[in-house]
Structure formats: C-alpha cells, structure tokens
N, C-alpha and C positions, 0 to 999 in steps of 0.2 A: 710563550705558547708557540709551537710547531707550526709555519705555515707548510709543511711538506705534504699534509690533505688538501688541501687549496691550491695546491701546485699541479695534483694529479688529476684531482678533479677538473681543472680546468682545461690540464691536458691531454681530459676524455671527450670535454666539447667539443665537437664538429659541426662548421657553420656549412649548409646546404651550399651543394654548387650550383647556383645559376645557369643551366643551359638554356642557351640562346639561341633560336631555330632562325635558319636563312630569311624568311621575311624579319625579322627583329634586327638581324644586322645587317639586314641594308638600309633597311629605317633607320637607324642607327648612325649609320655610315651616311647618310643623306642628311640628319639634321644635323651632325659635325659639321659638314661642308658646307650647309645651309646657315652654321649660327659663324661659323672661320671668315663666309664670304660676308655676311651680314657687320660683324666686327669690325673688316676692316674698310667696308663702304663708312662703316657710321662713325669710324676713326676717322675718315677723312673728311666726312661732311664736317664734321665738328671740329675737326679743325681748321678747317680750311672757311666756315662760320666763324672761327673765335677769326681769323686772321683780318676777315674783312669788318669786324665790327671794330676791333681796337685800330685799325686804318682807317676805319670812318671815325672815330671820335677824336685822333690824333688829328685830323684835317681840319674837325668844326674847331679843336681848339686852336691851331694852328691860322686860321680863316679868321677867327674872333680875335685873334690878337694883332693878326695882319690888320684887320677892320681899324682896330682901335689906333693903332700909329699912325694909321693914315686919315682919321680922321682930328688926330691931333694935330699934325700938318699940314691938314686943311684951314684949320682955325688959328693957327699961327699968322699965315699970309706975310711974314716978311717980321712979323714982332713976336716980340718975346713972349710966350703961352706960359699964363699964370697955373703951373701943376697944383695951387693951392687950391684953384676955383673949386667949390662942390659941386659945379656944373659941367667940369671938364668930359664926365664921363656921362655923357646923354645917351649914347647908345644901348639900345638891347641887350641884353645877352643870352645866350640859348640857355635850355634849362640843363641844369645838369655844369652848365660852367659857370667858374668862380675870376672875375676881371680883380687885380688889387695895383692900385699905384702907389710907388715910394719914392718919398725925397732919395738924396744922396748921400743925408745922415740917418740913414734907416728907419726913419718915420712915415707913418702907413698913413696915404694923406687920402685916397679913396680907394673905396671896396663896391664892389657890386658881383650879388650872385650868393652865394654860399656863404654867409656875413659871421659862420660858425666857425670854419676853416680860418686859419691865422697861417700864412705863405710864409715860406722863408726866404729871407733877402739874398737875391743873387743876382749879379750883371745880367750874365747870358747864358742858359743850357738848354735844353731838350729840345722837345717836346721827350718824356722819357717818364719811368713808370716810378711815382715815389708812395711814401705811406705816411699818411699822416693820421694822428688821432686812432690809429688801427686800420684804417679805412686806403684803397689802393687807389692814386688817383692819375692820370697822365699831367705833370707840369714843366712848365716852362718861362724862362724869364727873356724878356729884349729890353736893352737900351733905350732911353729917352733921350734922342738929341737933339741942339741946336746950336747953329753956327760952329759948328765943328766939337761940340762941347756936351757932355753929356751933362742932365738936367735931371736926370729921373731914373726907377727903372719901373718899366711893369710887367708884372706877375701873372701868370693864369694859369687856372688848372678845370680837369672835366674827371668828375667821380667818374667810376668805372659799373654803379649800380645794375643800370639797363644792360648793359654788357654781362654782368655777372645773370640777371634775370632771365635774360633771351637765351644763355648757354644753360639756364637751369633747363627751361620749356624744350630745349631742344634734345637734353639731354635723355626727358622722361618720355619726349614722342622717339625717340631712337630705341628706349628699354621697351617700350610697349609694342614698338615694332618688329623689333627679335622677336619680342614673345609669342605674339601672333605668327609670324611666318615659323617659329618651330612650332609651335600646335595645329598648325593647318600641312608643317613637313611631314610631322610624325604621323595624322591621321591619314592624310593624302601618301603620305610615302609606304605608313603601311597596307592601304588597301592595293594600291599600284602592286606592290611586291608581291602580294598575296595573289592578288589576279596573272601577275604573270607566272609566277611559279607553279601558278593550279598544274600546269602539265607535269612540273618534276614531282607534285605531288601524287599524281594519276600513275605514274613512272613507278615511284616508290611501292604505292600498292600492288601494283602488277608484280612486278618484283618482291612483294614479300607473298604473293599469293603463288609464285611459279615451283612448280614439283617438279622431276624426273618424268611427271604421266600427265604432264598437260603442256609441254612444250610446243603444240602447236597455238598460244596464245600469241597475240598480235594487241601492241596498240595501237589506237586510233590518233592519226594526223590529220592535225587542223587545216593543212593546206597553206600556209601562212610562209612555207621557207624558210622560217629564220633560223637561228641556231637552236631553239628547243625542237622543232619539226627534224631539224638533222640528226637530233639527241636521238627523237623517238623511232627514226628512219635505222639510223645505225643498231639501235638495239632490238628492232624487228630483225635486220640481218642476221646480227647474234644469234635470236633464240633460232632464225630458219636452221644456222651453220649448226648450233647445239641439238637441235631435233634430228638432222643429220647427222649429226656423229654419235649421238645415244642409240637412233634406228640401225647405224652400219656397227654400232658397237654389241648391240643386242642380239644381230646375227652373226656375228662375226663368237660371241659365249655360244649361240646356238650350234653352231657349221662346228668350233671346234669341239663343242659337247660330245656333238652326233659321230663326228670324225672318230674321238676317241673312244667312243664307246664300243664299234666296230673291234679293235684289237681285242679291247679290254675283254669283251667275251668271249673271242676266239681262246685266248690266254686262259679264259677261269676254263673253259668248255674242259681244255687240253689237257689243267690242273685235275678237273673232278678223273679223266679219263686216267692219267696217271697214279690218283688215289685211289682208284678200284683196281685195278689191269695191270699196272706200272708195276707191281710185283713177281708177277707170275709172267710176262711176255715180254721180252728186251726189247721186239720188235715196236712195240705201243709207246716204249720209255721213249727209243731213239726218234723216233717220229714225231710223236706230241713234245720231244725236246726241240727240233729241226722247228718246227712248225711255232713254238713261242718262242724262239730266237728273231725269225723270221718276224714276228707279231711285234715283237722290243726293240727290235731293229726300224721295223716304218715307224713305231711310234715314239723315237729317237730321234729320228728326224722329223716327226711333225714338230716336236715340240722345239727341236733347233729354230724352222721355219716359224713359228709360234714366237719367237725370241726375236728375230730376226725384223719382224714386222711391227712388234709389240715397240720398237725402239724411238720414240721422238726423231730421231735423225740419224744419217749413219755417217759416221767420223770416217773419214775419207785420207788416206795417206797418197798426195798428188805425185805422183815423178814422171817423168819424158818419158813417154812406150812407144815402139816401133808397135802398131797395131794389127798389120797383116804377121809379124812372128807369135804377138800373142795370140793372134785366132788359132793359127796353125800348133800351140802347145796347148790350148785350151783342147782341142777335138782331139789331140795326139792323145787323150789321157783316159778318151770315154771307152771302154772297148765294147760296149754295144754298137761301135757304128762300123764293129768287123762285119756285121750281117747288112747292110749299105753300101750303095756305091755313093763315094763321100766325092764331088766337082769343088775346086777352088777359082776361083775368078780376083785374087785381090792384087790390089793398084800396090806397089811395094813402095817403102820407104814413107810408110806416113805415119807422121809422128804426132802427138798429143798427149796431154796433163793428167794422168785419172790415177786411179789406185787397184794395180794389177791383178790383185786379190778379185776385188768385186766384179770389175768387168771379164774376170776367167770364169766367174760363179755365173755370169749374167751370158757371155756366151753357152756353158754350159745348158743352163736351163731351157733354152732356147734347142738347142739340140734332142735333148733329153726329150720335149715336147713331140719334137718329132718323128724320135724313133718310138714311141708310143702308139702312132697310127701311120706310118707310114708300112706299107707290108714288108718281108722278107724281101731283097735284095733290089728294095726302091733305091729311088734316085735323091741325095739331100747337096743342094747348090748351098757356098756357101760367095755371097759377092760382098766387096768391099771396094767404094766407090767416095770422089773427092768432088764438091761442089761448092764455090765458093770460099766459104771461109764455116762448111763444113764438112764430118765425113758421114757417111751412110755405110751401115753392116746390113746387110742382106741376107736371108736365111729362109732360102726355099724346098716344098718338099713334092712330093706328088701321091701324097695321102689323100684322103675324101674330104680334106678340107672342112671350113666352119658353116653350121647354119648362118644365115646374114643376119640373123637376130641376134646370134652371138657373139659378134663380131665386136661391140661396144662391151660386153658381158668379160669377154676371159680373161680379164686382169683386177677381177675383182677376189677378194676373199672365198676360198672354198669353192671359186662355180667353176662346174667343170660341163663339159656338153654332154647329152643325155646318155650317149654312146658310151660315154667314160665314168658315171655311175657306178657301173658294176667294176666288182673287184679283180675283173681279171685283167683290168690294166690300172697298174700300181699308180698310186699320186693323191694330192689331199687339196688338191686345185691351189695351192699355195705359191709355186713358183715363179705363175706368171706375175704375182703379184709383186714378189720378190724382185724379181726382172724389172716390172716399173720404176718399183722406187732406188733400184739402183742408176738408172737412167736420169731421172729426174734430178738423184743424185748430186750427176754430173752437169747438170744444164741441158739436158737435152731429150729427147721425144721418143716414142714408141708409138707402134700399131700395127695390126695385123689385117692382110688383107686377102682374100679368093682367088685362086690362080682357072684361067678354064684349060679343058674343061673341068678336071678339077687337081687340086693339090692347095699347099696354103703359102702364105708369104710373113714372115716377121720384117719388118723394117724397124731399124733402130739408125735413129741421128743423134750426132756427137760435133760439140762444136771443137775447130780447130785448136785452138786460145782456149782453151780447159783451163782455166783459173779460179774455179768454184772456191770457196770456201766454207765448210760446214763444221 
C-alpha cells in the first residue's frame, strides 16, 4: 500500500504560529533569568551542602577511631593490652558508625556498631569512600601498636544514609522553590510588563486611529520622564511636523491649482477664439497665437519651478568660484536690468565652494524680484561683503518695498504681496522660494529687510569653507 496520501496530507497540515506579544516575552525572558539564576544558586547550595556533610561525617569517623587508639593506650599503661578482651571496646560509638578489631591473622575479634557490615582487613587507608553490600560507606583502617610492634588492626566505617537523606530534603526544598518563584515571576512579571507597557499600548491605538484629517491628535504624558514619556514626547513632535507638512502640502496642490488654472483659461479662451474667427481674420490667428505661446511659456516655467521645489534635496556640484565674477556674469545676462541703473560694491577676490549653476539661478532671482517693482530707470545696489569666516551678497533696490507683515511671508510657496496679485506683473511667487532653498543648500541664511524711506534689501550669507555635502 501507497503511503504517497499520507505524505501529502500531512504535508497539508499547518501547525498555528504562536505570536507572542511584548508583555509575554518579557515575562518570558524574566522567568529564564529567574529559573538560570535560581539553578545556579541551588547548584551551589547543594553542593557546597553535600561538601560539608561528608566533611562532617569523615571527622566523626575520623574522631571515633582517634577516640578508640587512644583509649587503648590508656589501658595499656606500660603492659601488654589483651586485643582478645570482649571488654577492650567499652566505648560508645555514634550511630551511624561501625568500630571492628582484628588480630594480625585476620581474625575479627570485636565489632561494635553496624554488627551487619563485615570490614575488610587492611593495615592502613582512608578515611575514603568504599561500597559494601551495595551500600556507600566512608572507611578506614589504623594500626594497633605496641612497643614498636604492631598487635592489631582497627577498622571503621560511617554509612553515608543521613547524608543521602538530608541531600534528598534539600533537593525537594530547592525543586519547590524554583517552582514557586517562577509562578510568582510569571504572574508578577506579567502584570509588571503589562502596567508598564499600557503607554505603548495607548501609543498603538492612537496610531492605528490617525488619518490625513485628524493629524492634530496629541497623546497624553504621564509626567514621569522616562523613556516611554520621551516615546510619547517625540511622536507628539512627529504628528505636529506631519500636520505641517500635509497643511503646507495642502496649499501648496491649492496655490498650484489656482496658479495653473489662470493660463489654462487664457489658452482655452484664445483656442475657442481661433475656432470661430481663426478662419476668416489672420489678425485673431496671429494674436490669440502670440498670446498662448506667451500663456505656455509662464506655464513652462511654473512647472520647472514646481520641479525644482518638489525635489527632497538639490545635488549640488561644489567647485572654487571667484564670487564677485560670478555676480557680475549672473546680472551680465538679464537684459531687463538695461531699464536700471545697475551699482556694484564687491570686495574682489573671494573665493568659496558652491555649484555655480544654482548660485547664478539664486543671484538671478533675486534680481528678477527687483526689477518687477522697482520703477523705470530706479536704482538696484548690488554689495558683496566678507565677515569672518563669512561672505554676505547684498541686493538693494528703491522700490516701495515689503509690507512688515510680509516680511517673514515672501519666501513661502506661491505668496506674493497683494500689489503682485494681479497679472500685470509676471511671476507665480515661486522664486523666492527657490532662492531659499538654494541658500540653505549651501549652509547658509537668507532674509529680506525695509530700506527708509522706502526700497527693499535681500541679504544672503554664505560661509567661507563651503563644504556642504548633499
């Protein structure tokens, strides 16, 4: 018969996996360590028990047999001690030990003690562990002398019973005390665990209860300091930093929605105007042509800028720049600032680490800002200044400057001042922002400040030792 069904079938059974939750395996992990340290306490008691009982019973026999020689050579006093006597052996003997005397023709001429036990004849050994009869006993023999002359020998031995009986009693008070202190680890260790973990359990639920549209939840801290309180501290932070960057992510889909939405209707406006008109009038084709180049063009560049920001980090290519040459080919290039009087003020020959790309993008924009409200044939300062172990770009204009509330405002996403709303000055409030995080970049600062009585100021710091890495 086939077992090839009995092979598969059994190859179908799947025995459940035991998942074990954090209170279970520190409980766990407590009564290991609790039964490892109990083990080897009760390893030692017990041993170091058996040591001192067969050291006390080698003494008493040791002591008993001492007793007896010297109380043979008390009775001697100078003559000859008849080892026939039946009375030779008057003494006691403890229980548990066995006194035996022999002639020197191996005849057993008194016994006292253990009368079951039959010794074996030996001059001189132990005290040392022998087995007689089955039974484990410490013996030992000495010499019977006189006048130089051996006469005798006697034998003794101490069963090892109460030895064996006392390592029994201590054996079952040692199993019964493991067993109690792991039923008192495991109940004690589990409620212990479970009380202290209530926070990570509190943690947990919050955590499976948090959405996209309740991120302003907060857990509650016990005040206690310890590392669950810094758990619950650190992931308050979290959701704050997460509620912030879903709210600046939120507007940030809005700003560009609304940004785009602006061309995209201009464009259809121009489309419907060319599918009625666009036939019969060149003048309608060329214009509503002019006019959504013009519309694909800013909205070409929002979505650059839109890329640009949208990036985790921007990969930076470091090399040595003379940075008063790169101002002066940065501005060489914009030709809006022909309707400008352009001032230069820079410290020559300062050198620094950065990636000449961005920092021409990042002067640029800074510019750009400028001639957007500074009027026809204003004044735009550009300084460049060395302090310490940094340098400062300076970018003044004498435009009407920032409301002071928006002073913290224009290097956010899409805000632009209220003046700059309307469409007749170009821009999607992106640059400054661009601007930042190319600074940041770098290791170093932005901000813009009021000039009186009025005009504005960009300052931007750059450290010397540009050694970023991104």
């Amino acid at each position: 018969m086939s077992c090839a069904p009995k092979t598969k079938l059994i190859g179908k059974l799947r025995f459940p996996q035991i998942k074990w939750g954090l209170a279970w395996k520190i409980t766990l992990w407590y009564i290991l360590l609790l039964l490892l340290t109990v083990l080897i306490l009760s390893t030692i008691t017990y041993w170091g028990n058996s040591q001192d009982l067969h050291k006390e019973k080698q003494q008493v026999l040791e002591s008993t047999v001492t007793r007896v020689l010297g109380s043979l050579d008390d009775q001697m006093e100078g003559q000859a001690v008849n080892i026939h006597d039946p009375e030779v052996l008057n003494d006691d003997v403890p229980k548990g030990v066995t006194i035996q005397l022999t002639s020197l023709q191996g005849n057993v001429l008194q016994k006292k003690g253990n009368v079951n036990v039959l010794l074996p004849i030996e001059q001189q050994t132990g005290p040392e562990i022998r087995n007689f009869n089955g039974k484990d006993v410490y013996y030992m023999a000495r010499p019977i002398m006189f006048g130089g002359k051996q006469i005798g020998t006697l034998q003794g031995a101490a069963d090892l019973e109460d030895i064996e009986l006392a390592q029994t009693v201590l054996l079952r008070q040692l199993l019964w005390l493991g067993g109690s202190a792991s039923l008192l680890a495991s109940i004690g260790g589990l409620i212990l665990s479970r009380k202290v973990l209530a926070p990570l359990e509190e943690l947990n639920r919050e955590i499976s209860l948090l959405t996209a549209n309740d991120l302003n939840r907060r857990l509650s801290l016990r005040g206690n300091k310890d590392e669950l309180d810094l758990i619950g501290q650190n992931f308050n932070h979290m959701l704050q930093r997460l509620e912030t960057s879903f709210q600046q992510q939120k507007q940030f889909v809005a700003d560009a929605s609304h940004e785009l939405r602006t061309p995209l209707m201009v464009i259809r406006g121009h489309a419907d105007i060319l599918q009625r008109w666009g036939a019969e009038d060149p003048a309608v084709v060329r214009d509503s042509a002019t006019a959504m180049v013009e519309e694909t063009k800013m909205m070409t560049k929002l979505v650059e800028n839109l890329l640009t920001l949208a990036r985790e980090e921007l990969h930076l290519t470091l090399v040595s720049l003379n940075l008063s040459e790169l101002i002066i080919e940065s501005a060489r290039g914009l030709p809006f600032l022909c309707s400008f009087v352009v001032k230069y003020d820079l410290l020559p020959d300062i050198e620094l680490k950065g990636d000449a790309l961005y920092l021409k993008q990042l002067i640029r924009i800074i510019l750009e800002n400028a001639g957007k409200y500074v009027p026809s044939g204003g004044i735009i300062r550009i300084f460049l200044q060395k302090a310490e172990d940094k340098v400062r770009i300076i970018i003044e204009d004498n435009g009407p400057g920032f409301p002071p509330d928006a002073l913290e405002l224009i290097f956010d996403r899409f805000y632009r001042v209220d003046e700059a709303r309307s469409r007749k000055i170009p821009g999607h409030g992106l640059g400054l922002s661009i601007a930042k995080r190319i600074v940041h970049a770098h290791g170093g600062g932005i901000w813009a400040e009021n000039l009186e009585p009025h005009g504005a100021r960009f300052c931007i710091e750059l450290p010397c030792n540009n050694v970023i890495e991104v």
